[in-house]
C-alpha positions in Angstrom: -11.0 5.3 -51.2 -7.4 5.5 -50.7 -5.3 4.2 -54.2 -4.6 1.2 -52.9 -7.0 0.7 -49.7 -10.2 -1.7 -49.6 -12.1 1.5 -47.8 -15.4 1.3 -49.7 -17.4 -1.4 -50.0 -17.0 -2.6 -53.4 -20.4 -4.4 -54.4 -18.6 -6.7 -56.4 -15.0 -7.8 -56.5 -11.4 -6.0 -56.0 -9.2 -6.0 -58.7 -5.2 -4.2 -58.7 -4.2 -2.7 -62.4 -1.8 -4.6 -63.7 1.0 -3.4 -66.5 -0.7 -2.9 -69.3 -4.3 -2.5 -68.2 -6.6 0.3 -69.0 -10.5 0.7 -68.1 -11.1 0.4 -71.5 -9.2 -3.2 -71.6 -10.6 -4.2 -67.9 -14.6 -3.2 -69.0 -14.3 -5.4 -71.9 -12.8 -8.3 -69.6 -15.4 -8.4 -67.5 -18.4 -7.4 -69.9 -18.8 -4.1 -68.5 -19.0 -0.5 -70.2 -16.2 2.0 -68.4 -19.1 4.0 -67.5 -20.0 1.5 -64.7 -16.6 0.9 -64.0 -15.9 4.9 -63.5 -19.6 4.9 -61.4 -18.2 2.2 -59.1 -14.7 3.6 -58.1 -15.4 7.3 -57.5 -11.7 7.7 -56.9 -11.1 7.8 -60.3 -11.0 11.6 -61.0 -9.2 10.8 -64.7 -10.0 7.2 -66.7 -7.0 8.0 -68.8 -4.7 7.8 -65.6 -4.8 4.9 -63.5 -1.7 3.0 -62.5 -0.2 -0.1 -61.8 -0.9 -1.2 -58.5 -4.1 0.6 -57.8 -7.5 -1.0 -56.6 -10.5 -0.8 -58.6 -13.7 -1.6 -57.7 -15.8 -4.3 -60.6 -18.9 -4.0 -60.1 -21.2 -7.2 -59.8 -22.4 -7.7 -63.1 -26.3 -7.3 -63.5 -27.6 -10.5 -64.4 -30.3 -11.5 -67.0 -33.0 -12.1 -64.6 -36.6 -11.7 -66.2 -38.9 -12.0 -63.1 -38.6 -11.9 -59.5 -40.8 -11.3 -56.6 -39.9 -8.4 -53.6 -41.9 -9.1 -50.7 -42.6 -6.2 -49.1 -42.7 -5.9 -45.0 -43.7 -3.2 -42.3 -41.4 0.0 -43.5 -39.7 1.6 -40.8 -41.2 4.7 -41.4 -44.7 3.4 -41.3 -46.4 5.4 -38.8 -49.8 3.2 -38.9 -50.4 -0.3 -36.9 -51.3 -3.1 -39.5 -53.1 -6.1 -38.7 -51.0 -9.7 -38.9 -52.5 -10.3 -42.1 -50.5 -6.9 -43.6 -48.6 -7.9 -46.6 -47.2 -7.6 -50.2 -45.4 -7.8 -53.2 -44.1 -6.9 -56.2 -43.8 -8.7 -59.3 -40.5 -7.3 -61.7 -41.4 -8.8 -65.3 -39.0 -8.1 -68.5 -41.5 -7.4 -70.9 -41.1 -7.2 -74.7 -39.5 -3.8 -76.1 -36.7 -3.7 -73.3 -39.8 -2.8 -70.6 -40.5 -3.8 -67.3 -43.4 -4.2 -65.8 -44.4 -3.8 -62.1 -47.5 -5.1 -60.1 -47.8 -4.5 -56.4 -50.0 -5.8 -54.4 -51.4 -5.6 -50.7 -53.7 -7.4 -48.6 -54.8 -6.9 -45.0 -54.5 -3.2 -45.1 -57.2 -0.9 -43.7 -59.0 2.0 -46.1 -56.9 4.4 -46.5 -59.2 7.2 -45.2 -59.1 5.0 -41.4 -55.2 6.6 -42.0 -55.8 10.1 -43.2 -56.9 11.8 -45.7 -56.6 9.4 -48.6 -58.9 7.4 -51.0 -56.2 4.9 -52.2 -52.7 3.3 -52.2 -50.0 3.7 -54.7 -47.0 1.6 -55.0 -43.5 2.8 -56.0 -39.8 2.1 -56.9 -37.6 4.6 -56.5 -34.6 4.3 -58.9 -31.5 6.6 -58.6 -34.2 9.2 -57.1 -36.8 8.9 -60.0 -40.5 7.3 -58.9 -42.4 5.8 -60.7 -45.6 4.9 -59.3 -48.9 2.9 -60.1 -51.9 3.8 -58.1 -53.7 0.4 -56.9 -57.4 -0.4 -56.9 -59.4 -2.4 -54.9 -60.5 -5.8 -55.2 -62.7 -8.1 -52.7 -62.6 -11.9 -54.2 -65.4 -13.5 -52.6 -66.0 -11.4 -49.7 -62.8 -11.6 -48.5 -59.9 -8.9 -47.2 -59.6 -6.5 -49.8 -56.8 -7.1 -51.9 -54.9 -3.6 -53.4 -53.2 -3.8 -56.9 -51.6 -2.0 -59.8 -49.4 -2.4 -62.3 -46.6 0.2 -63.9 -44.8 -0.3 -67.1 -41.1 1.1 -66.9 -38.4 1.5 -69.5 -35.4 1.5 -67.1 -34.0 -1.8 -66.3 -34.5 -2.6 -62.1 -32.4 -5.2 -61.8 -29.4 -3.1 -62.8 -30.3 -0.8 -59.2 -30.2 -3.2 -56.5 -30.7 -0.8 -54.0 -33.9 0.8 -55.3 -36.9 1.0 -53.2 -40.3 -0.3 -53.6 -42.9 1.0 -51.6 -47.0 1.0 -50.9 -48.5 4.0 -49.2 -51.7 6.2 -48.7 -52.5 8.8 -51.5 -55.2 11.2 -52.5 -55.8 11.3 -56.3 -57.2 14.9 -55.9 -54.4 16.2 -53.8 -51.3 14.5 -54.7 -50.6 14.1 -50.9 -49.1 10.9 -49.7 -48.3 9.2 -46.6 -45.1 7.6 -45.5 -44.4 4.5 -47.2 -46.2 1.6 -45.7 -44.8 -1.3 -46.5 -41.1 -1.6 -48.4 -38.6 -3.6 -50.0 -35.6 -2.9 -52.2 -34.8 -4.4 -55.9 -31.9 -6.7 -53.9 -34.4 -8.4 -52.1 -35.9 -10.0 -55.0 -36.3 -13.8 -55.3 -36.6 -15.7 -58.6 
């Protein structure tokens, strides 16, 4: 981004340095750390020099949200028809201890070895390229469609990586071979 250009999208608001301002000064307004501010305006090569006049970036604050459901959809790079009945979710809960935990769950998808060579599904989020996956077990309530679910405790905090991915696919517990995500979803998606 140019010094004074709105070139990037700015997940959050615009704001020009005034006399006086420093990052220091401008994280504290806005109940950030000037590490988030620094992450969110990579044209800042130097905190110590910034200048009157210049655009910043603030970053939307992460709010205190302490569930939330992601439905999950057909990925794109799904390369397996599903039947109309194809679905799920996960469930972001802020647990005690500064945790979160994770259940996904599927219904309507067919055994994973009708897709390959796999005997179950895991579902992941992907945060700032770390997974962390759960792998999900079967269930069949009353003879109906099987119903895949898992859960995975997590210390980082979701909700502060909106753009983080969530995803069920095919696995083989012996192998460690997976198949394209199935279905998907980011973090941003969530609905309280």
């Amino acid at each position: 981004m140019s010094e004074n250009r709105k070139d990037v999208i700015c997940e959050g608001e615009y704001y020009t340095i005034q006399a006086g301002d420093t990052l220091s000064k401008i994280a504290n307004r806005y109940n950030l750390t000037v590490e988030q501010l620094i992450k969110a305006n990579s044209q800042i090569k130097n905190p110590n020099k910034i200048f009157v006049g210049q655009l910043i970036c603030i970053p939307a604050k992460v709010d205190s949200t302490k569930e939330c459901a992601i439905v999950l959809t057909l990925s794109r790079e799904a390369n397996v028809a599903l039947p109309a009945i194809a679905g799920g979710v996960v469930l972001i809960q802020r647990i005690d201890g500064g945790n979160y935990a994770l259940t996904f769950a599927a219904t309507g998808l067919p055994s994973p070895k009708s897709i390959g060579d796999f005997d179950t599904y895991i579902g992941s989020i992907t945060i700032e390229g770390q997974e962390y996956s759960a792998v999900l077990r079967e269930t069949a309530p009353f003879e109906q469609e099987p119903t895949w679910a898992g859960t995975r405790i997590i210390s980082v905090n979701p909700f502060a990586f909106p753009e983080s991915t969530v995803t069920i696919l095919t696995f083989d517990l012996e192998t460690s071979v997976r198949s394209n995500p199935i279905l998907g979803g980011t973090v941003g998606e969530c609905k309280r």
